[in-house]
Phi, psi and omega in degrees: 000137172292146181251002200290135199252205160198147226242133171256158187283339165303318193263012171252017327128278173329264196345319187291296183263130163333286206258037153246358163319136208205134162311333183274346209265316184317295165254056155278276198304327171265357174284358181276331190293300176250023177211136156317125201247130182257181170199130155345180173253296182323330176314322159316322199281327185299271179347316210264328187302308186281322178272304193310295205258357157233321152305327179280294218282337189269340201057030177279344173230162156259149204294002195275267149336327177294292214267354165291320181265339166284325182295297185338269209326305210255059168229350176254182207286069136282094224288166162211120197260091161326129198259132174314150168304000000 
């Protein structure tokens, strides 16, 4: 039986900021060892949204940190599931 979910971008999100960290977001993240996590096609556009245009303008990240944390995400098992014609 599959164990594979699917992950909203507030809790992938958490990973990123300290003091948005959470215990369920923690094992969201350690549930990655063995199992697939799926996300919209909008997810990137989510992803790019929250580092770019709020985190670098509020100066919560650096274009540095953004882009050090989009290489981590595409390094787990995150599916990214393409919307039918």
């Amino acid at each position: 039986m599959s164990r594979d979910f699917v992950v909203d971008n507030s809790i992938v999100m958490a990973w990123c900021f300290k003091d948005e960290t959470s215990q369920y977001a923690d094992s969201v993240l350690d549930c990655l060892n063995l199992f697939t996590a799926f996300v919209p096609a909008i997810w990137p556009l989510e992803v790019g949204n929250v580092l770019l245009l709020v985190a670098e303008r509020k100066k919560r990240l650096s274009e540095a940190d953004s882009t050090r944390f989009t290489a981590l995400l595409s390094e787990l098992p995150i599916m990214i599931e393409q919307e039918s014609p």
